[in-house]
C-alpha positions in Angstrom: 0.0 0.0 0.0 1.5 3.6 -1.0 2.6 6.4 1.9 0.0 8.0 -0.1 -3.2 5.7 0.3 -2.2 5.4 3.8 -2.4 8.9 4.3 -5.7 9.3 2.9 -6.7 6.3 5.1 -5.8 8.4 8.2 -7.3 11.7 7.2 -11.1 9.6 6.7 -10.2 7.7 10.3 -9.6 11.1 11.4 -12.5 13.0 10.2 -14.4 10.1 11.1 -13.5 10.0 14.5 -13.9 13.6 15.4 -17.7 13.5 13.4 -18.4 10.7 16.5 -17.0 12.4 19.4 -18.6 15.5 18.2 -22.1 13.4 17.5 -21.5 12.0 21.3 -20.6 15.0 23.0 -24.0 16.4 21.4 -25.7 13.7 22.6 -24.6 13.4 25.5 -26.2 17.4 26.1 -29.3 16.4 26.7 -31.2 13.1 27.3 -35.0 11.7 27.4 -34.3 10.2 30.5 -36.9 12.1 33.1 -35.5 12.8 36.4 -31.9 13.2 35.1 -30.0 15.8 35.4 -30.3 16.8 31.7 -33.5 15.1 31.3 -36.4 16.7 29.3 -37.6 18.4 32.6 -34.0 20.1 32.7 -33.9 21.1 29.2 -34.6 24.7 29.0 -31.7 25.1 31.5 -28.6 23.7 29.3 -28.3 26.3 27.3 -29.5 30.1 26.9 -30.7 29.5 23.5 -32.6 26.1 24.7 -35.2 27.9 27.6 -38.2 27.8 25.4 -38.0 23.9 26.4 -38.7 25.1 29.5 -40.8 28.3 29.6 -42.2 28.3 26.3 -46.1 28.3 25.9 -46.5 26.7 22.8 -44.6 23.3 23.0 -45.1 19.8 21.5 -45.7 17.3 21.5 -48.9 17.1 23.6 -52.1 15.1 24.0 -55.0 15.3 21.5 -57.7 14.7 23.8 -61.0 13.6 22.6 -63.9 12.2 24.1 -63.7 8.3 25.9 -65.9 6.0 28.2 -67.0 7.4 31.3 -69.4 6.8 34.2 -73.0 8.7 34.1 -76.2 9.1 35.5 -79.4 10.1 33.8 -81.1 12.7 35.3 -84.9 14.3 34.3 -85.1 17.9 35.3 -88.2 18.3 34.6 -87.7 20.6 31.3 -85.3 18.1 29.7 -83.3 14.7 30.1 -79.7 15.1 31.1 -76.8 12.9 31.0 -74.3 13.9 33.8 -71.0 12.5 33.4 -69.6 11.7 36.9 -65.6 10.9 35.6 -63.8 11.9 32.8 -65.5 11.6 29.5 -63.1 13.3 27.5 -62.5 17.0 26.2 -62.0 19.4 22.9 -60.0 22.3 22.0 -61.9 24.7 20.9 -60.2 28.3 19.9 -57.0 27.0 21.9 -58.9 26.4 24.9 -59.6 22.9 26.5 -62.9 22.4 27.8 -64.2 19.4 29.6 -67.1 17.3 28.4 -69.9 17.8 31.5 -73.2 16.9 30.7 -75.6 16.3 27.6 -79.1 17.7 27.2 -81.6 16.6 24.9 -84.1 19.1 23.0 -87.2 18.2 20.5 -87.6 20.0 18.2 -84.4 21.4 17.7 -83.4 24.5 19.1 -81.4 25.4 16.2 -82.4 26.0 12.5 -80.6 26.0 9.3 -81.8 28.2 6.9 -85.3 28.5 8.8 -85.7 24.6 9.6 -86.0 23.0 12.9 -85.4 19.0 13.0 -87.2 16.4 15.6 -84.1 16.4 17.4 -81.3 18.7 18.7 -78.6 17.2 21.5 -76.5 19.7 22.8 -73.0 19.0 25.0 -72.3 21.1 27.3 -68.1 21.9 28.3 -66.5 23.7 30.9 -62.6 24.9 30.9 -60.5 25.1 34.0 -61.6 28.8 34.1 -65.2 28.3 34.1 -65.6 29.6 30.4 -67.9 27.7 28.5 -69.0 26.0 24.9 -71.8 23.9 23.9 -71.8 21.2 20.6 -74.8 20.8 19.2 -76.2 17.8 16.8 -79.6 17.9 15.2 -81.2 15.3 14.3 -84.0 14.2 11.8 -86.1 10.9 11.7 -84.5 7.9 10.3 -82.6 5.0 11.9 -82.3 4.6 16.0 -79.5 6.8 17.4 -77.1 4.4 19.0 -76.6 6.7 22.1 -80.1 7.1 22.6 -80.8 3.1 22.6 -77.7 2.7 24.8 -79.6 5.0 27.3 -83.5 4.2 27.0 -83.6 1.4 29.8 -82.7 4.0 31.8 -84.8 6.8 30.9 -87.7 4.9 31.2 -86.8 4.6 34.8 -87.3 8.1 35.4 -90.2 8.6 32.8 -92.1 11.6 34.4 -90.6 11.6 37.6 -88.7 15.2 38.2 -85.7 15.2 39.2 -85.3 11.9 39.7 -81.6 10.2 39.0 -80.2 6.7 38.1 -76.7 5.4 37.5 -76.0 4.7 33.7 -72.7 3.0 34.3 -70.4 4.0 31.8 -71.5 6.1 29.1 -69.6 6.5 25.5 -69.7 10.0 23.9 -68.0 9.2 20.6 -71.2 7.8 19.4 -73.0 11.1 19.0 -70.0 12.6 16.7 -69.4 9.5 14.1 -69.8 11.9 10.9 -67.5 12.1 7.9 -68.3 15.6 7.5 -67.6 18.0 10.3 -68.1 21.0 9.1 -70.1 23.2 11.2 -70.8 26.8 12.9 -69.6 28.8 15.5 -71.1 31.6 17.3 -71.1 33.5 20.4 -74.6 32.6 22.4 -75.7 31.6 25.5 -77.9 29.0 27.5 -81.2 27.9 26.0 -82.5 28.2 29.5 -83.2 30.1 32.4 -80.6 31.8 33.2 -79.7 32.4 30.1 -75.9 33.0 30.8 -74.4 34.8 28.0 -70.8 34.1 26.4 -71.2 30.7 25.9 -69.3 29.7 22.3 -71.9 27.4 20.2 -70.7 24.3 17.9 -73.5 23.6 15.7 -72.6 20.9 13.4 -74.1 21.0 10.0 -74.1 17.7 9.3 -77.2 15.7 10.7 -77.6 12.7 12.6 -80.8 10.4 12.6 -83.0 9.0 15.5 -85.9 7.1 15.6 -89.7 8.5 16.1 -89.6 6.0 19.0 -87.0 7.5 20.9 -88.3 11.1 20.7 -91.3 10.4 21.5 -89.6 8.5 24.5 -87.7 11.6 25.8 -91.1 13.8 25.0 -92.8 11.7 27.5 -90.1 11.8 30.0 -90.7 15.2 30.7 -93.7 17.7 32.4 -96.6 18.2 30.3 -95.2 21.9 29.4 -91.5 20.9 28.4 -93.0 17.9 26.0 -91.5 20.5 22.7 -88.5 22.0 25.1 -87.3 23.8 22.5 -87.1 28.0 22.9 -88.3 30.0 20.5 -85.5 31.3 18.3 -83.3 34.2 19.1 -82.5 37.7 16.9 -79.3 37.5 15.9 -78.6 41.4 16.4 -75.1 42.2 15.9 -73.4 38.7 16.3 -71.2 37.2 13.2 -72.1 33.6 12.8 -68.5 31.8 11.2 -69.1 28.5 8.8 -66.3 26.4 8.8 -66.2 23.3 6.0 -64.8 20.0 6.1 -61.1 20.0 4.8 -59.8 17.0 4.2 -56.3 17.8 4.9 -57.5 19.6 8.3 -56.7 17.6 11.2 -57.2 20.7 13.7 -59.6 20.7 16.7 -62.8 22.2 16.9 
């Protein structure tokens, strides 16, 4: 072998070498081991140009929460049937805020309308953030096949058929099966509670696509209720000087609501 090849062979070993200690060194600045000292807790405090690891309010990765299984009861207020979730059923970000999945109401006919229509069915979820704001998704719904959330539910509503304020345990309760649509497009607008009192600022979901129920299973939550709340829906609202935002389905748009 020539004193030249040899020397050629030394410079790659060289440059090789110092392309691993410098890949180690870097390595070795911080590490995904939590709890040590330069452990993803610690990383905003290696270096000066590193602290939006650790005070940055923006940072990923994170969890895209949604809604799961959770325990319920069904409750009849009287004016409406409400499911009240009683653990963790989930949450959505909606404008960058989380808000937690509380409880789901039931309305016939719907509250909403679209372009002057009412359906036979409007179910509304209510959400709450950590600061007490608070946004509502609504579904409407027209006549057609069962809902699967409502048949999931009717043993138990018959329970408390006409009998205010009376309560049962559901057991665990599913959400996901009121928002199986492959179109969510829908509106937004600034509202506020259907009911008394009326609390204003509420943000309002509506989601243009419609779901079906049965005439069965209104008529069920119709008869649940007092004599005056058997059409619970309130009469509809002026818009005044609110700006109602439509937002279609993309199908490239993974955001949250």
């Amino acid at each position: 072998m020539s004193s030249s090849t040899l020397f050629h062979l030394f410079l790659l070993s060289s440059l090789l070498f110092s392309c691993l200690s410098n890949a180690r060194l870097y390595a070795d600045d911080f590490s995904y081991i939590e709890g040590s000292p330069n452990g993803p807790e610690n990383w905003g405090n290696l270096r000066p140009e590193w602290k939006t690891c650790g005070n940055g309010k923006e940072q990923s990765p994170i969890n895209l929460t949604s809604y799961q299984a959770a325990r319920a009861t069904v409750k009849n207020n009287g004016h409406d049937i409400m499911v009240y979730f009683k653990s963790d059923a989930g949450s959505q970000f909606i404008n960058q805020v989380q808000y937690q999945l509380k409880r789901i109401h039931f309305h016939s006919p719907s509250e909403h309308a679209l372009n002057g229509e009412r359906y036979d069915l409007e179910v509304q979820m209510v959400h709450e953030s950590q600061d007490q704001r608070r946004a509502v998704i609504a579904i409407m719904f027209r006549f057609g096949r069962s809902d699967p959330f409502l048949s999931d539910l009717e043993d138990f509503i018959s329970q408390i058929s006409r009998r205010e304020n009376n309560e049962v345990d559901a057991g665990v309760v599913d959400p996901r099966q009121l928002l199986q649509f492959d179109d969510p497009a829908y509106y937004r607008y600034m509202g506020s509670y259907t009911a008394p009192p009326c609390t204003e600022d509420i943000t309002w979901t509506v989601i243009k696509k419609l779901g079906t129920v049965s005439p069965r299973q209104v008529l069920m939550l119709k008869q649940a209720v007092n004599e005056n709340s058997i059409n619970n829906a309130r009469p509809l609202q002026p818009l005044k000087f609110r700006t109602v935002f439509f937002y279609p389905h993309q199908k490239s748009d993974h955001d949250a609501m």
